[in-house]
N, C-alpha and C positions, 0 to 999 in steps of 0.2 A: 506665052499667055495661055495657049491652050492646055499644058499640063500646067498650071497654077491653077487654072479652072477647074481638074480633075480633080485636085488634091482637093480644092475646097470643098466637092461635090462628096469627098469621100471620108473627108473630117466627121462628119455623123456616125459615118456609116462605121467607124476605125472605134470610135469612142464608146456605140452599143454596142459593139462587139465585145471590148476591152471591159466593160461594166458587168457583163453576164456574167453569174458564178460558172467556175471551172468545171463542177459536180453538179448532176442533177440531184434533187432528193427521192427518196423511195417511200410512195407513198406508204403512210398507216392500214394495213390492210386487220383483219379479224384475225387472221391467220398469224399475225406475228403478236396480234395481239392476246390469242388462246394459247400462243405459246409462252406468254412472261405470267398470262394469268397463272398457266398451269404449273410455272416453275416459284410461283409464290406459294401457290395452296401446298407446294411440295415441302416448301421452308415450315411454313408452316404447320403440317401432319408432323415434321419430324423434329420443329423445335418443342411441341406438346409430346413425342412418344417420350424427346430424352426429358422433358421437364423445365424446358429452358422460355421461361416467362420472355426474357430479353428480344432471344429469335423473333417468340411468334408474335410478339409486340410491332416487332418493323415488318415482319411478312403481313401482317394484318393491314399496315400502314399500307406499303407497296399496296396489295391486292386493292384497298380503297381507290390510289393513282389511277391505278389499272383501268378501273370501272370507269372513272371520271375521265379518263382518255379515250376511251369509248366513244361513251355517251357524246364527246365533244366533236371526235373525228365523225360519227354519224350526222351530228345535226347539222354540219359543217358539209355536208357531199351539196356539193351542186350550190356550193351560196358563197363566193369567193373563197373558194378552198383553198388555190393559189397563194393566198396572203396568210392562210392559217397553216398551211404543211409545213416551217418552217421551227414555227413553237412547238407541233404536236410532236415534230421529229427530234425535237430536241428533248423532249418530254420522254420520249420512249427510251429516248439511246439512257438519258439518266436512271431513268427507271431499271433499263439490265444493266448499267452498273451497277447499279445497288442489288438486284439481284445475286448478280454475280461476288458480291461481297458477305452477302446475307448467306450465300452457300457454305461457310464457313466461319460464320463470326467470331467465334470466339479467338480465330487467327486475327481480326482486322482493330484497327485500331477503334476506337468509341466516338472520338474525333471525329474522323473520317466518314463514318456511319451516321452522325448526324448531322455533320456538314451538307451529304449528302442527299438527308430527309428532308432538312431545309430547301435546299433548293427544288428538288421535286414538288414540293407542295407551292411552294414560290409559282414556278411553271403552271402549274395548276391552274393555279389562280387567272393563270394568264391566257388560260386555253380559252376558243370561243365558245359559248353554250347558246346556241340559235333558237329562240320560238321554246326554251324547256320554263317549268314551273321552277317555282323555289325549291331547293333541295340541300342536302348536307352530301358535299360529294366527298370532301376529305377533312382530316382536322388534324393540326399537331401542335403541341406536343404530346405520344400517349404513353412516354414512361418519365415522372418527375423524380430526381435526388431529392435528399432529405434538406440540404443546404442550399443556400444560392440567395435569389434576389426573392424577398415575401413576395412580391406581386409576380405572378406567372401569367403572360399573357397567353392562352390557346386560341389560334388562329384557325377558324371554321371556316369553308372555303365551298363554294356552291353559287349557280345561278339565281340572281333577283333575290340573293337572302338578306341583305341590308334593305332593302324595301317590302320586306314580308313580317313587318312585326315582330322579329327575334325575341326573344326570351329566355333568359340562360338560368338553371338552379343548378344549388349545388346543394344537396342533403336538405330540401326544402327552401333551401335560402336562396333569394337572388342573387345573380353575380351581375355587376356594373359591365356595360358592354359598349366596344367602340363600332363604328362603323366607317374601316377603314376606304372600302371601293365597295361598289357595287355589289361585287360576286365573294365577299369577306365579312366575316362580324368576328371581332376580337373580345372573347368571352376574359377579364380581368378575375384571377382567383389568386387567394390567400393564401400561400403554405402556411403561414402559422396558424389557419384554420384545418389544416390537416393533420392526419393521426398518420404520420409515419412510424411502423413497430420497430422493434429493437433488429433483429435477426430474419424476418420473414416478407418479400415483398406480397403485397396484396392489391387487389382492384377497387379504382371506386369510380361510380358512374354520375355523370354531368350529362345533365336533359335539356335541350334546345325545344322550344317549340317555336312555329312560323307559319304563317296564314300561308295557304298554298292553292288557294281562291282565285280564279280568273276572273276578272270585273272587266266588264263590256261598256261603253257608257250608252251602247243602244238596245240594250237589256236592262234597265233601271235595277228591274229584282235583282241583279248580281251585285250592283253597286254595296247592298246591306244584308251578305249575308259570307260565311265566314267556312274556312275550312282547316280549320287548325291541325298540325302535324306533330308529334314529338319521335325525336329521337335520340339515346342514346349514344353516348362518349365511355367509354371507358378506359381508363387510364390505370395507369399502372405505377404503383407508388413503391419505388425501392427501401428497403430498411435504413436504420440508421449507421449500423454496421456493415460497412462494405463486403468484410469478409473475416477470414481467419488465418491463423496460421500453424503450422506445427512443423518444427525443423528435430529430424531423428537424425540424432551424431552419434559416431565414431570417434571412440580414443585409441589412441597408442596407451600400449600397456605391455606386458610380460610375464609368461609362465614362468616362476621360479623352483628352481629342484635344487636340494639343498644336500649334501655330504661331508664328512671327516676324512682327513687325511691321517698319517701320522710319521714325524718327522723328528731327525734325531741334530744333535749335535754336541759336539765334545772334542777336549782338544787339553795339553800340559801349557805348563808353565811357571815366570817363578812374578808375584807382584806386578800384575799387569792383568788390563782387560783386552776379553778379544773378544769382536765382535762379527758374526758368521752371519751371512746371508740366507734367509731361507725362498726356497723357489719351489715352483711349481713342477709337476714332470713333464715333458714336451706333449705326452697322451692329452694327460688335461686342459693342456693349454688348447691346441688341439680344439679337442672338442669342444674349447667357449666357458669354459671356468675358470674361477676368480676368489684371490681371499674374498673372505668376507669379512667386510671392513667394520660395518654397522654391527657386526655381531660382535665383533672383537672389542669393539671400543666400548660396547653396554657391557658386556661380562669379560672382557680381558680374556689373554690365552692360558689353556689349560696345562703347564707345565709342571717336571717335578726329573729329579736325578735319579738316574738309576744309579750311577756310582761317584762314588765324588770321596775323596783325600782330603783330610783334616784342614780348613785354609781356602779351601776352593770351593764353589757354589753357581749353581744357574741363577742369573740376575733377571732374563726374561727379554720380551719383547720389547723392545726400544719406541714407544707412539710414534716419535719424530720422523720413523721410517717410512710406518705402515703406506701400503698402498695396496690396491686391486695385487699388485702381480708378485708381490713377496713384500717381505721384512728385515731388519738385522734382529738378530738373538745375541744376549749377553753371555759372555761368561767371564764368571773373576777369578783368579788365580791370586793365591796369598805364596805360602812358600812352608816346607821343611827343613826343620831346626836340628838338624844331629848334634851329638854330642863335639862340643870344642866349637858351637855356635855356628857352624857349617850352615847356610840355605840351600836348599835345593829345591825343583819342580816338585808342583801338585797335579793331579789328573783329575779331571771333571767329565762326566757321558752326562748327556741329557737328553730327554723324550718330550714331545708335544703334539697334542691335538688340533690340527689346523681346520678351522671349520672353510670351506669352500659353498660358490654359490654359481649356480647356471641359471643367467635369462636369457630366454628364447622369445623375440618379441613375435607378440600379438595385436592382434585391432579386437577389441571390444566394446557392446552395448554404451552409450550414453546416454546421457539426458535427453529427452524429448524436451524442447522450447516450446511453449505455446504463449500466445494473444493475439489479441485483438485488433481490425485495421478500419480503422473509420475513415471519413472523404477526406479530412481537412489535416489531419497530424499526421505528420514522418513517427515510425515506430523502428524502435533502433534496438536489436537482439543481440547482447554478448553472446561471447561462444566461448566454451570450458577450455581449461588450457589443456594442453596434449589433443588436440583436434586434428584426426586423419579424416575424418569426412564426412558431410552431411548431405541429406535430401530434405527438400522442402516441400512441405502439402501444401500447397492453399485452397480453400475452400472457400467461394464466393456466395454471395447471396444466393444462386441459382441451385444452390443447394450440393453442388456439385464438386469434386475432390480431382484437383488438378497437381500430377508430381511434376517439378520444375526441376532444371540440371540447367547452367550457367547459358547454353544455346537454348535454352527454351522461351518463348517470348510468352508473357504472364496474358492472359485470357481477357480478351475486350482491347485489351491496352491500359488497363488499369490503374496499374499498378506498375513502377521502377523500381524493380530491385537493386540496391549496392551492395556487393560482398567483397569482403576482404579477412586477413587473417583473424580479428578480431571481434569482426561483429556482422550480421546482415542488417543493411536497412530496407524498409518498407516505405517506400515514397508514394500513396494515393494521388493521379490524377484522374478526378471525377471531370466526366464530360457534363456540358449544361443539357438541362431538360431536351428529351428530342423524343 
């Protein structure tokens, strides 16, 4: 009875143990948080030095996170922080992954990247903001495609701003706005109200305002009187054209060097033909020469006797023979009539111009391929025939000139390339709004 007694006494004590996480968390300190600041302003200096709109679009996003994880983990010290270290820490670790993805974008997938941004701003939204005014601490989506669903909702995310009067424009016009939680106002905007250009992304800025007025109810005068705020959104509107292309090929092809031979043959007889093989000398062969076939067949061989007996005559080159590496030669033999109706042998010599030909293969210049790569069509490029080898430029919206070789993974994640002997295709996968 007495260790049943124990056990029961210890059943509590077995089960809080058992419940406790295995890891403590590490608090949000300034210090790691001047460190993610510092490694976005970094993305950011160096997505503006190379020109790259896209980078400094999410560094810009990130550094917004950044701020708002701040703000949250300060007002949060000393006011059940225990219950909030768990989001803020989750907040952060996302946050250097995205970082850490952002140090290279153009290696990561577009996907992934806003997958990413999503959920970051998600967390946000989640974080505490204790005793702060109304304010805009983050907002996404800040880069739109040209395609997709007309209605783009951008999700603005800040303390007490669904109860601070919101007011959303866009190029003077209002935008319809939802108010999903507290700390969220979902600003509803038109793509087919935007000017997406052909080839050039560009910015266009959406204005929030929201009362940021502290009303007391034992201060009457605060109750009627107002403190309006506005702040810009600026977003980044990609072209309609994705990108481009240009594939520089290589053909197989051949120096040709061209020469004469010359070649005899002759031979008696009495009323009969005979027909002599002509060859090549072993030098020639040798060194990669060849009748020439195409020449012989447009203007035929250049034949004639040097001696020839009444009866007998060079008939010529036989077509049925011809090949690259010789021919048969004709000769006809009639015959010698003596006196008392006797026949006897005729003798025939004959001489010929054999025209010869040397290719030496080569790789030379091709055609350059170019067009166009929008979000939504597969774009399918033949390739010339005799193709020893091509490089591909693509060039994206970011203005920027990227050579691709069969290991190389196409910039953003873009884009799927399929190659084969016949053709490259172009397969656009556009990520949604992020």
């Amino acid at each position: 009875m007495k260790i049943l007694a124990i056990w029961i006494l210890l059943i509590p004590s077995l089960i809080a143990i058992d419940s406790r996480p295995s890891w403590a968390l590490e608090p949000i300190t300034d210090a790691l948080l001047d460190k993610a600041d510092s490694d976005a302003k970094d993305v950011i200096a160096r997505a503006e030095a190379a020109g790259n709109a896209v980078a400094k679009a999410v560094g810009e996003q990130v550094l917004q996170a950044i701020k708002a994880l701040r703000e949250a983990v300060h007002s949060s010290i000393g006011d059940a922080k225990e219950a909030y270290l768990q989001s803020e820490r989750e907040t952060y670790d996302n946050i250097s992954k995205l970082l850490d993805q952002a140090e290279n974008i153009e290696k990561v997938s577009m996907t992934d990247v806003t997958s990413l941004l999503a959920t970051v701003s998600n967390e946000v939204g989640n974080l505490p903001f204790i005793n702060m005014p109304p304010s805009v601490m983050i907002y996404h989506p800040h880069v739109l495609v040209p395609d997709g669903a007309s209605e783009i909702p951008v999700h603005i995310i800040g303390p007490k701003l669904a109860a601070s009067d919101p007011a959303v424009t866009l190029n003077n016009a209002s935008v319809q706005i939802q108010k999903s939680k507290d700390v969220e106002v979902i600003a509803l905007l038109d793509r087919n109200t935007m000017t997406f250009s052909e080839r050039e992304p560009h910015y266009v800025t959406v204005q929030i305002k929201y009362d940021q007025t502290k009303r007391i109810w034992w201060k009457p005068w605060t109750l009627f009187t107002y403190d309006i705020i506005q702040r810009d959104m600026t977003l980044l509107l990609l072209p309609k054209i994705m990108g481009s292309y240009s594939i520089q090929t290589k053909l197989n092809s051949a120096d040709y060097k061209y020469k004469d031979i010359q070649r005899s043959a002759g031979g008696h007889g009495k009323d009969h033909v005979v027909d002599l093989g002509i060859r090549l000398d072993p030098p020639d062969v040798k060194d990669g020469w060849k009748i020439d076939v195409d020449k012989l067949v447009k203007n035929g061989l250049k034949y004639w006797a040097t001696s020839a007996d009444a009866g007998a005559s060079c008939s010529g080159l036989l077509s049925a023979t011809l090949t690259p590496d010789g021919f048969s030669f004709r000769l006809t033999h009639g015959h010698k009539t003596a006196r008392g109706g006797h026949k006897s042998d005729v003798d025939v010599q004959c001489a010929m111009t054999v025209p010869l030909v040397k290719a030496t293969p080569i790789v030379i210049d091709g055609p350059t391929l170019t067009a166009d790569i929008g979000w939504l069509k597969d774009v399918r490029q033949p390739l010339p025939a005799g193709l020893a080898s091509y490089v591909i430029a693509l060039k994206l919206f970011d203005s920027k000139e990227y050579l691709l070789d069969s290991d190389t993974k196409v910039p953003y994640g873009l884009i799927e390339i399929t190659r084969s002997k016949d053709f490259v295709q172009f397969r656009p996968k556009p990520p949604a709004d992020f």
